[in-house]
N, C-alpha and C positions, 0 to 999 in steps of 0.2 A: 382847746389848750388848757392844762395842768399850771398851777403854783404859774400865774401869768405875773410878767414881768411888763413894764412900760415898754420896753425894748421889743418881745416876743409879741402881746397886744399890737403893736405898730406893724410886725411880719404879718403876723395873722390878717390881719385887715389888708394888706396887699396881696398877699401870695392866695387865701381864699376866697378874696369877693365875695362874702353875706350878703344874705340878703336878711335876712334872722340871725341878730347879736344879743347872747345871752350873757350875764353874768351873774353869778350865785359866787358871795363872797361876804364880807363883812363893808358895814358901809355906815355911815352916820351923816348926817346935815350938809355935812362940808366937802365928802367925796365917798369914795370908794377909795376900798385899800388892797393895792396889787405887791409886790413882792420887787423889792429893789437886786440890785448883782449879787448880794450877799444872802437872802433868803429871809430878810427882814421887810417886816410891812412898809406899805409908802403909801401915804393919801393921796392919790389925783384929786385934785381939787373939780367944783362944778367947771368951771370957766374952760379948762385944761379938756374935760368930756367934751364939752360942747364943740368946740374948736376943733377935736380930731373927729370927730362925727360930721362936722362940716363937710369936713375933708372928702367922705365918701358917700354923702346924702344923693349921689346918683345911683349907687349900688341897694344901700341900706334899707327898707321899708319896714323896720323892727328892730330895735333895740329892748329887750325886757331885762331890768336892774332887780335881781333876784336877791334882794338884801336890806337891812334895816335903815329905816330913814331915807330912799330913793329917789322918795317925790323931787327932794331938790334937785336931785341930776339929772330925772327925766327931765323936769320942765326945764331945764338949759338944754339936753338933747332935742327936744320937741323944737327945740326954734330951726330945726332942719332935718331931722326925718320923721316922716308922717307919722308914724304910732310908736308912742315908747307906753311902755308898762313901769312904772315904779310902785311902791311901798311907801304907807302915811306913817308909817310907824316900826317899831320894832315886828319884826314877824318870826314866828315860833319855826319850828325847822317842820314840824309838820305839817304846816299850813304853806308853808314855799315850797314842800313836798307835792299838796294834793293839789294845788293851784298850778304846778307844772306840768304834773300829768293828766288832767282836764288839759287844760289848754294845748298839749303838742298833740293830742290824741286826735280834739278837734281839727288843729293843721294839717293832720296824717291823713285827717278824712277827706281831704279838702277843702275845708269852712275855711271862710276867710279870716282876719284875726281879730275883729270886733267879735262874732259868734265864738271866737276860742277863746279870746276872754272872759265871757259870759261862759263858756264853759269849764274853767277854771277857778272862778268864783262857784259854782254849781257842788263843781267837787270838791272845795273846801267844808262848803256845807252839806255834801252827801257823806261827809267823812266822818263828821261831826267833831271838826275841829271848831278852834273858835278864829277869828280871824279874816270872815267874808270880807269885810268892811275894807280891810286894809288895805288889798292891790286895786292902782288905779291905771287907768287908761287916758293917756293923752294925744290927741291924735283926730 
């Protein structure tokens, strides 16, 4: 899903059933920020993540928060689906670049997602971006 709305996020997660839930967007401490009726940002709050990921911790095995500051919404996600990926910090656009493609490249191969995270970090540092350090794994 494009420019996701609270609304749209809540379709998506029904009508797809994920098992792999990505978000690449802008984020800070306090939430992630998706796009209200009017096309103006709106922070989900941690608590508000965790609570609809609840919701479908029977489908879900992967949430990765592809944005700055994540670690706090992984670890509210993490209290119900096994492996979230978050961000300790600001992350540069090339480094949530090379860290994506490591990482789905390993999923495409079939490695499970502890090794495509490891493969992820790998390509951060095969790229010779700065930024290994940042994406974490909880799970």
């Amino acid at each position: 899903e494009w420019a996701v709305t609270t609304k749209s996020l809540q379709q998506a997660m029904l009508d797809e059933k994920p098992t792999i839930v990505q978000f690449s967007g802008h984020g800070h401490n306090g939430g992630i920020a998706l796009e209200d009726s009017l096309g103006n940002s709106k922070l989900i709050d941690n608590e508000a993540l965790g609570n609809l990921f609840e919701l479908f911790s029977d489908n879900v095995q992967c949430v990765f928060l592809n944005s700055c500051y994540s670690e706090f919404q992984a670890r509210e996600i993490a209290k119900h689906i096994p492996y979230v990926i978050g961000m300790k910090d600001s992350v540069p656009d090339e480094t949530a670049i090379a860290f994506s493609v490591g990482f789905y490249a390993a999923l495409g191969a079939g490695k499970d997602i502890e090794f495509a995270f490891r493969m992820g970090v790998v390509s951060i540092k095969l790229e010779g971006v700065t930024g290994s350090d940042i994406p974490i794994l909880l799970g």
